[in-house]
N, C-alpha and C positions, 0 to 999 in steps of 0.2 A: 589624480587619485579617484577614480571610477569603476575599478574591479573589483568584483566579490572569489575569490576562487572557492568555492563548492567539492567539498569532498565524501568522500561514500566508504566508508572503510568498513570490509568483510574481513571475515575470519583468515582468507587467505591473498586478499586483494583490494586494491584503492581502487575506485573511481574517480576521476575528478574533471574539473569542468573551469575556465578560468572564463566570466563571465563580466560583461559590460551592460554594468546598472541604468546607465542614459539610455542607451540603446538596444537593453537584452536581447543582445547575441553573444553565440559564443565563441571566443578569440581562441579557444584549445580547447581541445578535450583529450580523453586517454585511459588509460587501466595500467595498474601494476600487478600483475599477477604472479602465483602460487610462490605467494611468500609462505617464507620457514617449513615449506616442500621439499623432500629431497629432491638432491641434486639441483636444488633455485640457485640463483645468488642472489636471493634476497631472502636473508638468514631472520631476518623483524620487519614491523611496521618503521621501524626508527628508519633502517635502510633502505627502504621501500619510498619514504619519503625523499630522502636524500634522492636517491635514482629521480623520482619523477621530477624535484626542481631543477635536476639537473637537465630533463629535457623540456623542462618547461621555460630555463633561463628566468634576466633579470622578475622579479614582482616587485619591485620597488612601487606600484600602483595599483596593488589593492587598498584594500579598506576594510577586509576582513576578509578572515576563513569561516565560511557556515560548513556545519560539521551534521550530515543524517545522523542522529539516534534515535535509537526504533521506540526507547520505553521510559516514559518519563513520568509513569506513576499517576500519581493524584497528587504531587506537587508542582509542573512543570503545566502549565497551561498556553506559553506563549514561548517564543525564542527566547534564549538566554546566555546572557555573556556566561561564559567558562571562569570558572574561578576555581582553588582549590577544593572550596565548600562544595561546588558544584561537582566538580572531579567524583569529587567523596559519594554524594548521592548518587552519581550514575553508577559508580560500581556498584553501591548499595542494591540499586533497581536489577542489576545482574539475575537475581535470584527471581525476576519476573520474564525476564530476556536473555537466558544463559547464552543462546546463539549468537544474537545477536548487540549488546550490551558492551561486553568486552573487547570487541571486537572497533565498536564505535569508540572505545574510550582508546585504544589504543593509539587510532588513527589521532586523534586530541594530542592527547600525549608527545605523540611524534611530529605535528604539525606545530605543537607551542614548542619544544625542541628547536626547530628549524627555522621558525619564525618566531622569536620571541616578544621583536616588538608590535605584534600584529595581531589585535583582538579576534578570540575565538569566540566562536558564536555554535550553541546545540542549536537546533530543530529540532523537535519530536515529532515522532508519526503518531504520538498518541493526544498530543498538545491540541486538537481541533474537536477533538472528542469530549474534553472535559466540560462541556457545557451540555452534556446525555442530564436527561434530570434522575432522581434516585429509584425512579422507578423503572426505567433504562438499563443502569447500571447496575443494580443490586442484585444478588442471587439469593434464591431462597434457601437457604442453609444457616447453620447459627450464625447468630450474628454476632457474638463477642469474639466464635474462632475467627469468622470472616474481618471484622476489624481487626483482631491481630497479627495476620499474617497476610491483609491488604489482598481478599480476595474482592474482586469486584470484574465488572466488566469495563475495558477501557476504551476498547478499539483500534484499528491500525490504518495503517494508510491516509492517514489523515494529511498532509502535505497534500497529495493527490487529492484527495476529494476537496478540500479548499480551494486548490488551485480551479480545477475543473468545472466548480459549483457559482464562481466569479466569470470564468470563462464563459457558463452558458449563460448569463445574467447579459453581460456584453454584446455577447453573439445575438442574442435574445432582443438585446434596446430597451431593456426593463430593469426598476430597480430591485437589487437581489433581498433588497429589506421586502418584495412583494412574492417573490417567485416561491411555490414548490416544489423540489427536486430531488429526482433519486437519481442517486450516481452506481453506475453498476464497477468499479474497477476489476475489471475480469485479466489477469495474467496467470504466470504461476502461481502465485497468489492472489487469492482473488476476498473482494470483498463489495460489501453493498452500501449504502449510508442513506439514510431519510434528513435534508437539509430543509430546514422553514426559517425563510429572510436570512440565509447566510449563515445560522448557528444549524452545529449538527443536532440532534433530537434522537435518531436510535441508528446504530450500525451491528454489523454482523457480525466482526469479529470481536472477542470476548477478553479476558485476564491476559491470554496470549494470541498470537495470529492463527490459532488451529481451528476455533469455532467458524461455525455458518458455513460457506458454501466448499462445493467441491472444490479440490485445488489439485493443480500436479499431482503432488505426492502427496499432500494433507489433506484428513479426513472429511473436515468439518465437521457439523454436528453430526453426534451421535450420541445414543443413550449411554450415560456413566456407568448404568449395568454391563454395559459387554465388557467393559474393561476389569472388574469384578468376576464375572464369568471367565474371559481368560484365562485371568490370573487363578484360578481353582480349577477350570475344568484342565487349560490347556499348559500351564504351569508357566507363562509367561511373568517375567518379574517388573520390575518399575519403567527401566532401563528399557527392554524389550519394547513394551508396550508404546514407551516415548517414541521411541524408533521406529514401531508401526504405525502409528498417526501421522506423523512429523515428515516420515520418508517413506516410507511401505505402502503407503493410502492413498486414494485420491482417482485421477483417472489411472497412475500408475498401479495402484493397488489392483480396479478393474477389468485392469486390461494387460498392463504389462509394460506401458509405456506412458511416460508421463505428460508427453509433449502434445499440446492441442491437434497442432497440424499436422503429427502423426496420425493420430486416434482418429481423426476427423478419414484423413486418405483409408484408413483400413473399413472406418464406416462406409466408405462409397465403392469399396470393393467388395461389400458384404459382407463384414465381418460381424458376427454376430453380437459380440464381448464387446467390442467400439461403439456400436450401435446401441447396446444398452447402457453403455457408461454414458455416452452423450445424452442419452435420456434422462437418466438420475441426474447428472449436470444441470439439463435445462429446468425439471423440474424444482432441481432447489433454488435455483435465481427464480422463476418466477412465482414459488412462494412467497420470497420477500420483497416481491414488486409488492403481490396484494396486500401485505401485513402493513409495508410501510406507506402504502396509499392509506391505508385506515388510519395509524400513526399521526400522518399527515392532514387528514381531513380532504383529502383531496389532491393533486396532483397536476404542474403546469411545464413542465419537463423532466425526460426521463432517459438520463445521457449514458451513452456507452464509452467506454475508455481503457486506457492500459493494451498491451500488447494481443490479446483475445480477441477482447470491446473493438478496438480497432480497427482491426486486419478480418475479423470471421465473419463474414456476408451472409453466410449459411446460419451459422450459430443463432446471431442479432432473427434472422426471419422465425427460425424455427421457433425461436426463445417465447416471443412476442402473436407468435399464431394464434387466433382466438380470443387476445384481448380488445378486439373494436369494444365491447360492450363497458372498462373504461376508459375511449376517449385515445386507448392505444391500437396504433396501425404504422404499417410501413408502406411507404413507396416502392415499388420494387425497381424501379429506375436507379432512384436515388441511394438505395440499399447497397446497388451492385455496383457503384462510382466508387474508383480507388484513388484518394486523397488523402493527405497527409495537415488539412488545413480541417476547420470545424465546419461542421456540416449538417444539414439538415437531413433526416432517412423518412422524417416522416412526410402523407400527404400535403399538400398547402390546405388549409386554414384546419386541420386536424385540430383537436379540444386538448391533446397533449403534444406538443413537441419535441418529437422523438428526435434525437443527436448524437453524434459520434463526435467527443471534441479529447485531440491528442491528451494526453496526460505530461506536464513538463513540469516533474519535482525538482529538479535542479534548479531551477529560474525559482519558483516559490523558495526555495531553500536560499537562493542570493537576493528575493525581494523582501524577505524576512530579517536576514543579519542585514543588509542594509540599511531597513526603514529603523534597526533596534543602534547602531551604531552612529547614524546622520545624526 
């Protein structure tokens, strides 16, 4: 009894991941896709599940299913056993995570289904965040509407910056009760966090994952006035405007294409439109390097991560050009090495060290319902 199986349930598909707790690796992995799509035969999440144990065979040796849920409010601060009550509140939280909320709970659903005698376990991506203090998370607007309808700022990605933020503590040889750290998770979704000794203190993304930085298709910040303007000048309605942000926006809005590696090839062919979305990009990450070095008081790692962070040699140089003066520099050696293990980018004995350390929310997701179930 040593496996955690790890699941990721989207709107139209599972991820999942059957993972070994002694030795974190993983023994399968796999996707169910375009459930309740025409023409699928995967008509539900219910049969969706079915399907996957069926190519996943016996589990007689787990020890739990950890389930990603994206939004767990301002009650949900740590993993948690699934319970009916629990059930309840996630659906509740829907109304903060319509995409994604539903979609996690269904996977639950069909997982205690299939497994009955096999505790379930949430994860939140918003559960690492709740330790932002109230001046973090508060927005300036009333505060009796804001208490009632639990507007606040929560965060995402939080699995990932935990994991990330331990990792370069390790990498590091120092303890993470000591270390400063900004974690950039740059993918399609992308997001920043200011970490001191291990608790988060301020991240980018806000109530939902559309604040702060540029994203594929999402906006990030922008003034609440244009959305007012829209909707009067251009006669755009709620809906519409969701849809502009959420999917219309981002580098896709800029340019036409949402895909990093795309936008990136058409910037080195000259394309004009590429080249200034990658601008506006780089400029809002490194807005909130400075904001949350000041946050922080200071700064002793500043990791890059997620599929972006990663893979963009170009991105990390251009991003980071001009900050010697705090303490940030890149090697260009070390910049341009393609590894898949955690790594140093910056100079040796540099006054910040600069990092590229993978991102692995799966494993966090099976070292979470593990250490909540042992």
């Amino acid at each position: 009894m040593n496996q955690i199986f790890v699941v990721n349930s989207g709107s139209s598909s599972i991820k999942y991941q059957l993972i070994d707790v002694e030795t974190e690796e993983v023994a399968l992995s796999g996707l169910i896709e375009r459930i309740g799509e025409p023409g699928s035969d995967t008509p539900d999440h219910e049969t969706g599940m079915r399907q996957l144990l069926d190519r996943v065979g016996s589990l007689q040796n787990i020890i739990a299913v950890g389930h990603r849920v994206v939004h767990g409010g301002s009650l949900f601060g740590s993993a948690t056993l699934v319970t009916d009550e629990v059930e309840s509140q996630i659906h509740e939280l829907a109304a903060l995570a319509p995409l994604h909320n539903p979609a996690n709970l269904q996977g639950i659903r069909a997982a205690k289904k299939a497994l009955p005698e096999v505790p379930q376990v949430a994860v939140f991506d918003t559960a690492f965040h709740q330790t932002l203090p109230p001046a973090a998370y508060t927005y300036a607007i009333d505060a009796e509407l804001a208490a009632k309808h639990e507007v606040r700022r929560y965060g995402f990605h939080g699995t990932s910056h935990k994991y990330v933020s331990e990792q370069a503590a390790i990498f590091l040889d120092r303890p993470l009760s000591q270390l400063k750290t900004i974690v950039l998770h740059l993918g399609n979704g992308a997001s920043v966090a200011a970490i001191d000794g291990g608790v988060s203190v301020e991240t980018s993304m806000g109530m939902t994952p559309l604040e702060g930085l540029v994203m594929g298709t999402r906006s990030g910040d922008v003034d609440p006035a244009v959305l007012i303007h829209l909707h009067r000048q251009a006669g755009l309605d709620f809906d519409e405007l969701d849809t502009l942000l959420n999917r219309r926006s981002g580098l896709l809005g800029l340019t036409g294409n949402g895909d990093m590696r795309d936008v990136q090839d058409a910037a080195s062919r000259g394309d004009a439109k590429a080249e200034a979305a990658l601008a506006v990009y780089r400029h809002r990450v490194r807005r909130y390097i400075g904001a949350y070095i000041a946050h922080l008081g200071g700064l002793d790692a500043l990791v890059f991560t997620a599929g972006v962070g990663e893979n963009n040699v170009l991105l990390r140089r251009r991003t980071l050009a001009g900050l010697e003066f705090l303490g940030i520099s890149i090697d260009h050696d070390r910049n341009e090495l393609v590894s898949k293990k955690a790594r140093f980018i910056s100079p040796e004995g540099s006054p910040v060290a600069v990092l590229v350390i993978p991102t692995n929310e799966e494993l966090e997701i099976a070292r979470q319902a593990h250490a909540l179930v042992s």
